[in-house]
N, C-alpha and C positions, 0 to 999 in steps of 0.2 A: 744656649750652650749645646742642646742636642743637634740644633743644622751645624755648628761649627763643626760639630764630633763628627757626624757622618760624613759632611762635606768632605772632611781632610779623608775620610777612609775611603769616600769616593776618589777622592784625588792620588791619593796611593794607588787604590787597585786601576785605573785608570793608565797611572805611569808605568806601573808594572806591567797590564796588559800590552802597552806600545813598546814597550824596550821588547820584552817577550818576543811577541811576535814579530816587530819591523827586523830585527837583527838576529833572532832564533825559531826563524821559521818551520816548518819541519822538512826536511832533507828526502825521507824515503817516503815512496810512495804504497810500498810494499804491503800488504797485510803483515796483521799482528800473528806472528807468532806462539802461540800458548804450551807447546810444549807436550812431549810423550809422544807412544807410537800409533800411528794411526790405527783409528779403531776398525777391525774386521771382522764380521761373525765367523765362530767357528764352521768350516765346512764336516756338517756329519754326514756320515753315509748311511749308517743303521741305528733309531732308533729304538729307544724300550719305554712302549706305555706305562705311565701312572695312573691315572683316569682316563676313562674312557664315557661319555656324556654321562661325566660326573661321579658315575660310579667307578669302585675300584677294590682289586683283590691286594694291595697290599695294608701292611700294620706299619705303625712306628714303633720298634721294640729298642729298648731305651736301657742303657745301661747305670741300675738304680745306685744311690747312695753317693750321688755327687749332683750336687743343687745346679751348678751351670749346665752340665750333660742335659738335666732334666729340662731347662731354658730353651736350651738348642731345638730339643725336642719339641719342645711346646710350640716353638717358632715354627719350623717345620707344618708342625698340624695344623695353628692358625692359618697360616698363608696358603697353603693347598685347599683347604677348606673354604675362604674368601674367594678363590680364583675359580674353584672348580664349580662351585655350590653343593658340592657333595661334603660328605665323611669320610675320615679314616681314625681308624682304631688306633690309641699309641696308649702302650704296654712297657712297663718295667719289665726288664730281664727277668726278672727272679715270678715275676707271674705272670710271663708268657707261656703258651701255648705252642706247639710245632707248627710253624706256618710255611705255608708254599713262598709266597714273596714279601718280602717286608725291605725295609728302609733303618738299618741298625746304624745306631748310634752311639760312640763311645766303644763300637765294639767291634773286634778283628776278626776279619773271617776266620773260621777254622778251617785249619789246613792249608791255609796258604802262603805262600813262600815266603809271605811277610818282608821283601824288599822296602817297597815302597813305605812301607808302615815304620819297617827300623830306621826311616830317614829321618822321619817328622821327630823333631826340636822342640821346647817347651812355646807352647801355643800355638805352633805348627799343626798341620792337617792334612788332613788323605781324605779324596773323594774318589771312590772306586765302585765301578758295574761287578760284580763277579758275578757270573749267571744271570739270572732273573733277581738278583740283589742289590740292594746299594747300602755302601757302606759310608761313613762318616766318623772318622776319628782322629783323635787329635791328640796333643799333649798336652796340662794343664788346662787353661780356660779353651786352648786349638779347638775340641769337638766344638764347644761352643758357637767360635767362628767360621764352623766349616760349614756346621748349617745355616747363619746365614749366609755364610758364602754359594752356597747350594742354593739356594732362596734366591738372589740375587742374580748368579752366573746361569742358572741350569733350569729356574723358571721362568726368571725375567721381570721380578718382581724389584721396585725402588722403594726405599723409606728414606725420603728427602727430607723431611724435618721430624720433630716431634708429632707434629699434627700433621702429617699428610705422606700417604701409603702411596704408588702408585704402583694396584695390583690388577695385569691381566685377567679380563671373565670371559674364561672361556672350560666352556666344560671337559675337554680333552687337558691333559700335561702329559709330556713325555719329555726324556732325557736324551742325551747320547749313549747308547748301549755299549759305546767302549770307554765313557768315561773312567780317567784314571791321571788328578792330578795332586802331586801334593806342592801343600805352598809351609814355608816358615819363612817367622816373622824376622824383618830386617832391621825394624829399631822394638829392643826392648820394650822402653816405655814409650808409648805415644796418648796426646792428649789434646782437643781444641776446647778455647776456654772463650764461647760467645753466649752472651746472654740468651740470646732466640732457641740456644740449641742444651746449652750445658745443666738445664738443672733435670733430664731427664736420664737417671743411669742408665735405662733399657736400650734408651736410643744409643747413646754412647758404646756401649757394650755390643748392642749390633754392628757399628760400622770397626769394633774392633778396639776402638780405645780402652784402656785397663785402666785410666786413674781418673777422678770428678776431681784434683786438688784436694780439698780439705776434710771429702767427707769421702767413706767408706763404702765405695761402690757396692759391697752386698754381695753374701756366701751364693747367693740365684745367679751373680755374674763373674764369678770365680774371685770374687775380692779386689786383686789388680794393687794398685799403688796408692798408699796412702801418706799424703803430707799432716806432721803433724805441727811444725811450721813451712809455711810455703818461701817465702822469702824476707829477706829483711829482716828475719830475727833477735839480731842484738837488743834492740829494743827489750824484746818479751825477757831473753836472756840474763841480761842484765841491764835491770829495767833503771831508768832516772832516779826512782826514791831512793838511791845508793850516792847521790850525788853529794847531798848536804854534808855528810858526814870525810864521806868518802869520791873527793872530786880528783882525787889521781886514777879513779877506776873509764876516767873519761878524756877524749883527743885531747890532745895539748896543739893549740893555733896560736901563733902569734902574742904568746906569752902571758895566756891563761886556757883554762878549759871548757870544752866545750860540750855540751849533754849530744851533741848531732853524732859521732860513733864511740867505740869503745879504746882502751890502749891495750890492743893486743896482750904486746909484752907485761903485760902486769900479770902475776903472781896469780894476786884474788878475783881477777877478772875469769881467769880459766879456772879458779874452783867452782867461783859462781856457777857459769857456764858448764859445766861438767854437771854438778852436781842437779842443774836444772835439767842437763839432758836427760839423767839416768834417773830422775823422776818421772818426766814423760815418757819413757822407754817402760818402767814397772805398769804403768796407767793404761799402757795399750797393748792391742791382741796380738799375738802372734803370727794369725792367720792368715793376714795381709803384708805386702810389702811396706814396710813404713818411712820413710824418706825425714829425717831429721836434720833442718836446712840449719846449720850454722855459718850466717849470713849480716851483710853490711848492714848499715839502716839507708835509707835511701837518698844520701846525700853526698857532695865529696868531701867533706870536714876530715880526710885520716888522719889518723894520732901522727903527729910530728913532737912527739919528746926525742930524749936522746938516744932513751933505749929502741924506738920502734923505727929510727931514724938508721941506727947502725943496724938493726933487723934487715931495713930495706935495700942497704946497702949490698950484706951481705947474700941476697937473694935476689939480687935485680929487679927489685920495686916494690910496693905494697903489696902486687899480688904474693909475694914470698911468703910473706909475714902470716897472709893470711892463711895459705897454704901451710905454712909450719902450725898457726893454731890448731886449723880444723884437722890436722895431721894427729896432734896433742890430744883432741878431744876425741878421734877415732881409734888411738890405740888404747883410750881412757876404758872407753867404753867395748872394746874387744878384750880388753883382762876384766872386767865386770861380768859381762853379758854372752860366756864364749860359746854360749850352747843358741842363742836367737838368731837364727840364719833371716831371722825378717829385718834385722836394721841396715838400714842404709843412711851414712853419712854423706852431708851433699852440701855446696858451697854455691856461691854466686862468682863469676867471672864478669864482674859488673863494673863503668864506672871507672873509678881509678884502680881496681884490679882485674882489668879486660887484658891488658896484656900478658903470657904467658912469663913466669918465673924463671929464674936462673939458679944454678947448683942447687933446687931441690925439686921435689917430686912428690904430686898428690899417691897417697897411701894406695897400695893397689885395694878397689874398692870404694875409696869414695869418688862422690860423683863429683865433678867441676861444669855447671850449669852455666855456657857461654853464652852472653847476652848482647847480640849484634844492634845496641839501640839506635845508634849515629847513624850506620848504615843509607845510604840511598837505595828505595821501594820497589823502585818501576825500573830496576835494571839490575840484571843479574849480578849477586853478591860476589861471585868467582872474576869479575869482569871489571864492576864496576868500583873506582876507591871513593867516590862522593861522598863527604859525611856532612851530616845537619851544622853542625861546627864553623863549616868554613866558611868564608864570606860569600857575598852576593858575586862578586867577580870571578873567583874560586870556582864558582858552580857554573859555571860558564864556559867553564875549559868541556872539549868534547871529548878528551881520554884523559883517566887519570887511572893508572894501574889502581888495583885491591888490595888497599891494607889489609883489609878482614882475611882473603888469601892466605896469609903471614901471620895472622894470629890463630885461625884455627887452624893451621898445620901446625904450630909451634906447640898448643896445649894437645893435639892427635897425638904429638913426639911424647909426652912425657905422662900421660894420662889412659887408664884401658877403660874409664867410665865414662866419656864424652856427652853430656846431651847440651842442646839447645834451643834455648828461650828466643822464640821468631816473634816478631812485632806485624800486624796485621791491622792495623787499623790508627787514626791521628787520634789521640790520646786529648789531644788541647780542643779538637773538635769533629766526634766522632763522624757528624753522619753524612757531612760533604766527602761529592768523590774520593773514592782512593782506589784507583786503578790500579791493580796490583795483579790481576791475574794471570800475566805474562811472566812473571817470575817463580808462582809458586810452586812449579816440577823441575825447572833448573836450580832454582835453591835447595829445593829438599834433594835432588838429585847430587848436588856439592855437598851438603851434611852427610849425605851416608858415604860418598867419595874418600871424606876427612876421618871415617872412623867414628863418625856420631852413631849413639847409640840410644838415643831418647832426645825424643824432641816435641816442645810442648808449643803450642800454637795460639796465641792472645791476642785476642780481641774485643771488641766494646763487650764487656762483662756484666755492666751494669748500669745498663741505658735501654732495656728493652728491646722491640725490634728495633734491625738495625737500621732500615730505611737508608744502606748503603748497598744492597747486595750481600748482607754480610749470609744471610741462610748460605745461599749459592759458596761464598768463599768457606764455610767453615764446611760444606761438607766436602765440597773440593780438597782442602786439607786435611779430610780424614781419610779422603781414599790414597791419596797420595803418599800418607805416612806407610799403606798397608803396601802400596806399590807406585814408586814413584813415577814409574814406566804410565801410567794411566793416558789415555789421548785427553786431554784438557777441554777443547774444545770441544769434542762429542759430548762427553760428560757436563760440560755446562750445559750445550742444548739440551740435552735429554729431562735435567734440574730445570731450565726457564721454562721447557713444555708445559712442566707438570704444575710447574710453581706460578705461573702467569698466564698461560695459553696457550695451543698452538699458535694462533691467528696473532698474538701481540707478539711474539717472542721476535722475530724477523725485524720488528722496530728498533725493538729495545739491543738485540745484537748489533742496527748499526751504530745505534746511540755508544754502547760499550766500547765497539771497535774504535769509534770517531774519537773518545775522549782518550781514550788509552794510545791513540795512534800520538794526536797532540801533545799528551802529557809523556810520552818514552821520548820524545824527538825537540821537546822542548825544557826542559826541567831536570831536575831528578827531585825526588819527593821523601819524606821521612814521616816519622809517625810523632813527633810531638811538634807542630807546628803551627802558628798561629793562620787563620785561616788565607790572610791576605798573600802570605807568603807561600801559597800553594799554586794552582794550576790558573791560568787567566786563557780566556778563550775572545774571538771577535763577537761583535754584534750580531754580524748574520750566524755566526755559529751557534749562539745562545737562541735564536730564533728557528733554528734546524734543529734542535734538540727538544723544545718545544712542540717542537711539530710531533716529531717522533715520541714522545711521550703523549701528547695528544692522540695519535694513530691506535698506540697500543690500548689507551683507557679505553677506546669508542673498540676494541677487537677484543676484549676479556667482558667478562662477568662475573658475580657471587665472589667465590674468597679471592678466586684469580685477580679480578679487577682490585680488589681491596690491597693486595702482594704490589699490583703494579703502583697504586698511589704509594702506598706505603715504600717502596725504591725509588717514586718518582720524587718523594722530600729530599733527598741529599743535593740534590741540583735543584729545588726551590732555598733550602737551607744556603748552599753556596751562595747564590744571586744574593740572598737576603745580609749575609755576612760582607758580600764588597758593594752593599747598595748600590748594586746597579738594575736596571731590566725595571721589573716591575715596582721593586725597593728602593729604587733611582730618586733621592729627595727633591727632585725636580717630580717626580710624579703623585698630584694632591692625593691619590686616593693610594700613598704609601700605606700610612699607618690601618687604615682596611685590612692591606695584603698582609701587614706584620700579624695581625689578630686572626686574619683567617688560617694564617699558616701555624701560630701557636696554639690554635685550635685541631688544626686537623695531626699533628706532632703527637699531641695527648690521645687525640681519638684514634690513632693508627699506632698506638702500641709503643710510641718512645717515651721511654720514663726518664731518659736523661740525654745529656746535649756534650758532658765531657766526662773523663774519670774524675769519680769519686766526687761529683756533684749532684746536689740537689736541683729540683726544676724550679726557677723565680717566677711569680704572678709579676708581670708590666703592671706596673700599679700607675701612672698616666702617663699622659700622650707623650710625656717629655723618655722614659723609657721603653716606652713602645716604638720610637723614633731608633733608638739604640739596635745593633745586629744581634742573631740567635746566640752570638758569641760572648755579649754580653749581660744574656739572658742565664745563662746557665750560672752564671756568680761574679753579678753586678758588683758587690763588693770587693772582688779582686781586681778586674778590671776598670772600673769608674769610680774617682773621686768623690764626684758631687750629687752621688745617691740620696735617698734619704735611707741609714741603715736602719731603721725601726720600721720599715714599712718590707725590707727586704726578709722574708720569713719562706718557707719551703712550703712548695704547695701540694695544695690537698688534691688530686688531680682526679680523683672521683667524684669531688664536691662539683670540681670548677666545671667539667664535662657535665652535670647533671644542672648545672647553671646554665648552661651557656648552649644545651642542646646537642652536645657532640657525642 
């Protein structure tokens, strides 16, 4: 039963590969484009020392009684001190001392003309020389940002991940002695949500993100954005145990009801739901921005009775309906609550309410979170209309204008809270290719175009490392949010130097280049896809990328080498998913390579293979024979498991067993 299983999946990706390629060759020969303006050092004319071999006459005097200020500052002192090997003194205001030169934080010069400073906007910042000073101030969390923006721009210092700094040693630092720029922030809210990177708030907080989702970034990082649901809400709101009794409170389909969403129009459904918002609203701080998502459940089941039927009518579709609810529950909750400038109500444009409504209008203030899921990856959203939706023939056309174009300009029309929910990764199988890094400065570049104003950035959340690139792509997407103008390209090499090596990085960019070049010129790609339905490459190319992967292992060492195995599984993962290459059921020592690679998966940091699954132990040969695809939840996938043998694994145990 397992040859017959893989046989046919070999035989699929096998057909797919020849149509692919014999009749959708790639066209251009051109390099990949990635997008932003090319990067150029600033030309300075006159410097001003900070250290000089190591030593230095300045302070960091710090303006006290704000926890972020004090952050900035901190950051500041660590990083000079790592770089230089020296010391510097950093001082609250209130117990400083008169000093010749210092480095103020949070705090305006005196006496001067204060242009620049009256500019900066909430989180915005000023980074100013005045004399032998420098100053750093900001608005809201801004001071915050501005040093590390100072850290970064004006040392030269990176923090590519959580774990890994890369800070110039050198005992000298100096600046531009006319430094004088101020920057404010162009989305609101910004957030990337990848496992490798998001359960660290400091890191987060340094590259500028203000919200972790669910939990409370912390008074050290100015607060920022708290969900107190994130999405899908209904559910929690008005939860199933309301059904037995009460099953009008649930969609009417096809001539009974259904528990998958709720009936808008019903009465007791928005008491419910009101009366649970402004419980959670009593339960939480102030202090923080708080986002209370009254939201779909995650399915398209919408209530179709008569009253949510003449709703939709009356509004030009589901999205109306729901837009009059959350409308409902946000004036509910402004006659309750008139004095908490911290709520934010916030909806999903998801689904079957993706399209923007007619004759009515989100409440100025709540937020309408557009979720472009259908979308095609690997080609600019302004551009391209590809959606996951349409057929295999469909996707084959070489121009298809941009629906998405037409929907977020239509919710821009009627909306002053815009943000959007971007997809970054294939949901059905995270850690195979997803060349995606050609689009993400022309996308985020179309979001701020259309009036976005928060934009949240999702990817493998919980599968550990990504073992796709994902470090690289999520912190790409944080610099981009802060400006989307960033050179792409620079900024990755500068992230693969540090993240894999000088000496590998030159492989691995042609490897990137080569597959991104295939998959924009042959495909278009989406993020919930089964794997066989994604990118197919030739034989000799799967042996050119090999190679190049093997070039880079043999030119890295220590964690670098560890970084490159750890990206090099998504193209061992791929191979293994269309059995072919080395997982080729014509090759005896298949099931070897399934076990060595399930091995080395665990021991390089992936804890999971799709959303919201658990890791399955192969319990024998006959599912060791099966793809990583149907590893991650054999029971959804394959009939004739044995379910009592299928149990979540212990992945500590199994590495301490098996030697990894």
């Amino acid at each position: 039963m397992a040859m017959i299983q893989t046989m046919f999946m070999r035989i699929v990706a096998l057909i797919q590969t020849f149509i692919t390629l014999l009749f959708f060759a790639p066209k251009n020969p051109a390099p990949i484009a990635y997008g932003g303006t090319p990067y150029a050092p600033a030309a300075i004319t006159e410097w001003l020392s900070l250290f000089e071999d190591g030593e230095t006459d300045y302070a960091i005097i710090y303006q006290d009684g704000n926890a972020s200020i004090a952050t900035g500052a901190r950051w500041l002192e660590e990083f000079l001190e790592e770089m230089t090997g020296g010391d510097i003194a950093k001082t609250p205001l209130s117990l400083a001392s008169q000093q010749d030169k210092a480095i103020y934080v949070g705090i305006v010069p005196p006496g001067a003309d204060g242009a620049d400073f009256a500019e900066v906007k909430d989180e915005g910042f000023v980074k100013k020389v005045v004399g032998d000073d420098v100053y750093i101030y900001g608005a809201g969390r801004g001071t915050m940002y501005g040093c590390a923006d100072f850290i970064e721009q004006e040392l030269g210092c990176r923090w590519y991940t959580p774990t890994l700094k890369s800070i110039p040693k050198q005992a000298d630092a100096a600046i531009d002695a006319n430094l004088n720029s101020l920057q404010n922030a162009v989305l609101e809210y910004r957030d990337v949500y990848w496992d490798a990177v998001s359960k660290s708030p400091e890191f987060k907080a340094f590259h500028k993100l203000n919200s972790n989702m669910g939990s409370v970034m912390g008074e050290e990082y100015g607060y920022g954005y708290h969900f107190i649901d994130f999405c899908h809400s209904m559910e929690r709101l008005v939860p199933a145990s309301y059904y037995a009794e009460h099953p009008e409170y649930f969609s009417y389909r096809g001539g009974s009801r259904t528990l998958a969403q709720r009936c808008l129009t019903n009465d007791a459904v928005f008491e419910i739901a009101k009366e649970k918002v402004f419980a959670d609203i009593r339960s939480t701080s102030p202090n923080t921005n708080n986002f209370y998502s009254i939201s779909q459940n995650d399915n398209g089941d919408v209530c179709q009775c008569e009253n949510c039927l003449a709703m939709d009518a009356k509004y030009g579709g589901p999205s109306g309906t729901n837009v009059w609810f959350v409308n409902k529950i946000h004036d509910a909750v402004r006659a309750e609550f008139p004095d908490r400038d911290d709520i934010i109500i916030e909806t999903l444009a998801y689904s079957y309410t993706t399209e923007a409504p007619t004759g009515i209008v989100p409440n100025p203030g709540v937020v309408i979170r557009l979720c472009p899921i259908s979308v095609c990856q690997n080609h600019p959203m302004a551009e391209c209309g590809h959606n996951k939706d349409e057929s295999w023939f469909e996707s084959r056309k070489d121009k298809t204008p941009s629906a998405f174009s037409k929907t977020i300009a239509a919710w821009s029309a009627i909306c002053d809270s815009l943000y959007i929910w971007d997809y970054n990764t294939n949901y059905k199988t995270y850690s195979i290719p997803f060349p995606n890094f050609q689009t993400l400065s022309p996308n985020m570049k179309f979001f701020i175009e259309n009036n976005t104003v928060g934009v949240f950035a999702l990817g493998n959340y919980d599968g550990g490392s990504s073992a796709e690139f994902g470090e690289m792509r999520s912190y790409i997407s944080a610099q981009l949010m802060w400006n989307a103008d960033i050179d792409v390209e620079y900024t990755m090499t500068q992230f693969m130097k540090a993240f894999y090596g000088d000496a590998a990085t030159p492989y691995l960019w042609e490897y990137l280049n080569a597959i991104t070049r295939r998959t924009v010129d042959t495909i278009h790609m989406y993020n919930n896809l089964r794997p066989e339905a994604m990118m197919a490459f030739t034989g000799a190319e799967y042996k050119k990328f090999d190679a190049l992967w093997d070039k880079a292992e043999e030119n890295a060492a220590g964690t670098q080498l560890r970084n490159v195995q750890m990206s090099r599984l998504s193209l061992r993962i791929h191979k293994a998913n269309l059995v072919i290459c080395e997982f080729s059921p014509t090759n005896p020592d298949r099931i070897a390579e399934s076990k060595k690679l399930f091995l080395d998966i665990l021991a390089l940091g992936v804890t999971g293979l799709q959303e919201n699954e658990d890791m399955y132990l192969p319990y024998n040969d006959y599912v060791w024979a099966l793809r990583p695809y149907e590893w991650a939840d054999p029971i959804a996938w394959v009939d004739f498991v044995d379910e009592s043998k299928v149990v979540p694994l212990d992945i500590a145990a199994y590495l301490a067993a098996n030697g990894g």
